[in-house]
C-alpha positions as CSV (number, residue, x, y, z in Angstrom):
1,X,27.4,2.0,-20.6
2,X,26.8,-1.6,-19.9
3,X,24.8,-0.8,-16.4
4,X,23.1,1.8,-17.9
5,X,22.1,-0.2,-20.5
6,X,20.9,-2.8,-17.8
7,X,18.9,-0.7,-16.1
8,X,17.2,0.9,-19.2
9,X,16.4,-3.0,-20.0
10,X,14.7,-3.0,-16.8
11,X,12.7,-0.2,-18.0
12,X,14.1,2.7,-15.9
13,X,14.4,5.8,-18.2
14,X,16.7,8.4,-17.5
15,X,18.7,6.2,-15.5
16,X,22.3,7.4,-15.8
17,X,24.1,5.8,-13.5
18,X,27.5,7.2,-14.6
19,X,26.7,10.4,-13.6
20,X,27.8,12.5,-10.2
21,X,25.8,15.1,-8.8
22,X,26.5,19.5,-10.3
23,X,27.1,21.8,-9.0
24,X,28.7,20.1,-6.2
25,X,29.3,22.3,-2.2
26,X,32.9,20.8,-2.0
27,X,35.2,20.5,-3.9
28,X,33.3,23.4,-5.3
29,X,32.4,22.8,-9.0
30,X,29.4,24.0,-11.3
31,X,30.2,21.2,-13.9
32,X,32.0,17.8,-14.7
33,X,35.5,18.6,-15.7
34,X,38.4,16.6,-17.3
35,X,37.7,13.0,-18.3
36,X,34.0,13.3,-16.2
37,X,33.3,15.9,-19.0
38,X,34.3,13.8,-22.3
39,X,32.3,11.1,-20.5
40,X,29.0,13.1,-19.9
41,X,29.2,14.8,-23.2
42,X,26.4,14.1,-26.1
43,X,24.9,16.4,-29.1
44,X,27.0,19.2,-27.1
45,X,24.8,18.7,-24.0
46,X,26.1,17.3,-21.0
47,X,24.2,14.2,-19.9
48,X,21.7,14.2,-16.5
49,X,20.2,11.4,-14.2
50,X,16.7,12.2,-14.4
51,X,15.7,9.3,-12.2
52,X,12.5,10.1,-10.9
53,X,11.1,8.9,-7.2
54,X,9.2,6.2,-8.9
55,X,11.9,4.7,-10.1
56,X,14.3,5.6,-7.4
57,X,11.6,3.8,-5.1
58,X,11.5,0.9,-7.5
59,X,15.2,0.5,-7.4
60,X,15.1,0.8,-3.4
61,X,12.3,-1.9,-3.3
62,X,14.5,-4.3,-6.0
63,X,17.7,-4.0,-4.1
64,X,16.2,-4.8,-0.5
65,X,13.7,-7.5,-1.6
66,X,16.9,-8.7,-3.3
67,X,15.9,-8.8,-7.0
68,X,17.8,-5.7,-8.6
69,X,20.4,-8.2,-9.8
70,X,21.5,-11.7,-8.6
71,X,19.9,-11.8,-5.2
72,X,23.9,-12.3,-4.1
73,X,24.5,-8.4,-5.5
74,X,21.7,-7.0,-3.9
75,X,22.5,-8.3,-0.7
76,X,25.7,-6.5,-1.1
77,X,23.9,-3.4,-2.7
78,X,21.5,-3.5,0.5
79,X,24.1,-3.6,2.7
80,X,26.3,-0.1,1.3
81,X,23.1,1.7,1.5
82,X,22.6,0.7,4.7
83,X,23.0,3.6,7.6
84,X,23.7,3.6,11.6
85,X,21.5,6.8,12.6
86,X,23.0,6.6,16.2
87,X,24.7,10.1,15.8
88,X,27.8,9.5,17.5
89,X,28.2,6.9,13.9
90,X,27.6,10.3,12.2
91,X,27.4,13.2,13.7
92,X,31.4,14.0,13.1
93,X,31.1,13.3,9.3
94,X,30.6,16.4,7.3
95,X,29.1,14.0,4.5
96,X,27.3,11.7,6.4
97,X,24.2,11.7,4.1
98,X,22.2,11.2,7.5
99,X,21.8,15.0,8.5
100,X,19.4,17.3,6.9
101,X,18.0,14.0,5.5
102,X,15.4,11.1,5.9
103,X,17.1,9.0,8.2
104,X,18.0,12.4,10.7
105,X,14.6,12.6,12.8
106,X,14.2,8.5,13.6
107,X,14.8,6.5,15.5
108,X,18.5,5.0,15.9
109,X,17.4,1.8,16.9
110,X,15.2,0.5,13.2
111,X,16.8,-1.3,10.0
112,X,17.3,1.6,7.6
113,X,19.4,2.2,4.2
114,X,19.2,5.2,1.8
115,X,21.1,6.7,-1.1
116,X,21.0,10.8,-0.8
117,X,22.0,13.5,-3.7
118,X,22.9,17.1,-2.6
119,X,24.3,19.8,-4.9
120,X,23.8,23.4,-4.5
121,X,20.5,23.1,-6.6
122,X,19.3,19.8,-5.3
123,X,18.2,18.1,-1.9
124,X,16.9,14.2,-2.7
125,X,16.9,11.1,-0.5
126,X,15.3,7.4,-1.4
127,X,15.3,5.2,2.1
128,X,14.3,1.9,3.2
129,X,12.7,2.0,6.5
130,X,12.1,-0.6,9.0
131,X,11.3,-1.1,12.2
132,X,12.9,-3.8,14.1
133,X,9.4,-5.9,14.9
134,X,8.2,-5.5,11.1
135,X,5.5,-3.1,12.8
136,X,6.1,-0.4,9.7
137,X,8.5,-1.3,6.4
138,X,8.4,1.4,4.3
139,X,10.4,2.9,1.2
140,X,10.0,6.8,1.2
141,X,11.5,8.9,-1.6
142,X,12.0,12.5,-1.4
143,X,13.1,14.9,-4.2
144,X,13.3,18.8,-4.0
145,X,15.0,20.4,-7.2
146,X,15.3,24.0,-5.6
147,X,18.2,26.1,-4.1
148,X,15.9,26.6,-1.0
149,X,15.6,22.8,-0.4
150,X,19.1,22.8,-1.1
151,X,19.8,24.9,1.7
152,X,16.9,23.4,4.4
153,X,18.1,21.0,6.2
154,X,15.1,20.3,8.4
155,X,12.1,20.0,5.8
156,X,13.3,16.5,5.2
157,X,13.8,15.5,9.1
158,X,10.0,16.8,9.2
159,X,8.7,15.0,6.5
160,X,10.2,11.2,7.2
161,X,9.7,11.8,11.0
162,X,5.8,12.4,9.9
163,X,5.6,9.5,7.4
164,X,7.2,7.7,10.1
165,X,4.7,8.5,12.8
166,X,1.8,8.0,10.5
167,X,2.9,4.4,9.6
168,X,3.3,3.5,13.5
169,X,-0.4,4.7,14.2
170,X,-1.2,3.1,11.2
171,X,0.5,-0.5,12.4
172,X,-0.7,-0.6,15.3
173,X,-4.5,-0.6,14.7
């Protein structure tokens, strides 16, 4: 309650950070159950993270320019969201959070950190992208609240590996 509580301070609404991801792929589950579900319960309704990319974004933005918290935490926060997107780091990792999202179509050799949800309903990433001469430094957040995005994994590859593109070209004018 008391990081929730933090965050809606900092004027993120819907923030609910206590929450996991439903319907989950594995283990298979449509809904929080046991002490998750006394947790999440409230007027009857169990309680969602309606985050939106906005704030996502902001959070991505706060943790890498190291004032989400004590710039101390958010150097530690950075560094757990930060990825290796050479695929022999993640190709053999069935949840590697890197395939079928952002980080999947660039290149291995940039600075990059992201924080992905998947269920069964759900496809959303939030990344920090940058290139290792500070040519393009970007935060891109993506999220797709549909069974079909759910089940594409290469609509997100696209997308960043456009964005991506687009900001090189852009850069180097």
């Amino acid at each position: 309650k008391s990081v929730n509580d933090f965050f809606h301070k900092a004027g993120y609404k819907n923030l609910i950070v206590s929450t996991k991801n439903y319907p989950r792929y594995s283990p298979s589950q449509e809904g929080p159950v046991g002490r998750d579900r006394q947790l999440r319960k409230k007027d009857g309704k169990f309680l969602r993270n309606l985050i939106s990319t906005d704030q996502a974004a902001r959070l991505i933005y706060e943790i890498y320019t190291r004032q989400a918290v004590s710039r101390k935490y958010s150097t530690r926060m950075a560094y757990l969201l930060t990825r290796d997107l050479r695929p022999e780091a993640w190709q053999n990792d069935p949840y590697n959070g890197i395939k079928g999202f952002i980080g999947e179509s660039l290149p291995a050799k940039i600075y990059f950190g992201s924080k992905v949800g998947f269920t069964t309903k759900h496809r959303m990433d939030v990344a920090f992208v940058r290139t290792l001469d500070d040519k393009a430094i970007y935060i891109l957040a993506i999220f797709a609240e549909d069974p079909a995005y759910a089940r594409d994994e290469k609509i997100f590859p696209k997308l960043s590996r456009h964005v991506y593109d687009r900001m090189m070209v852009l850069n180097s004018q």
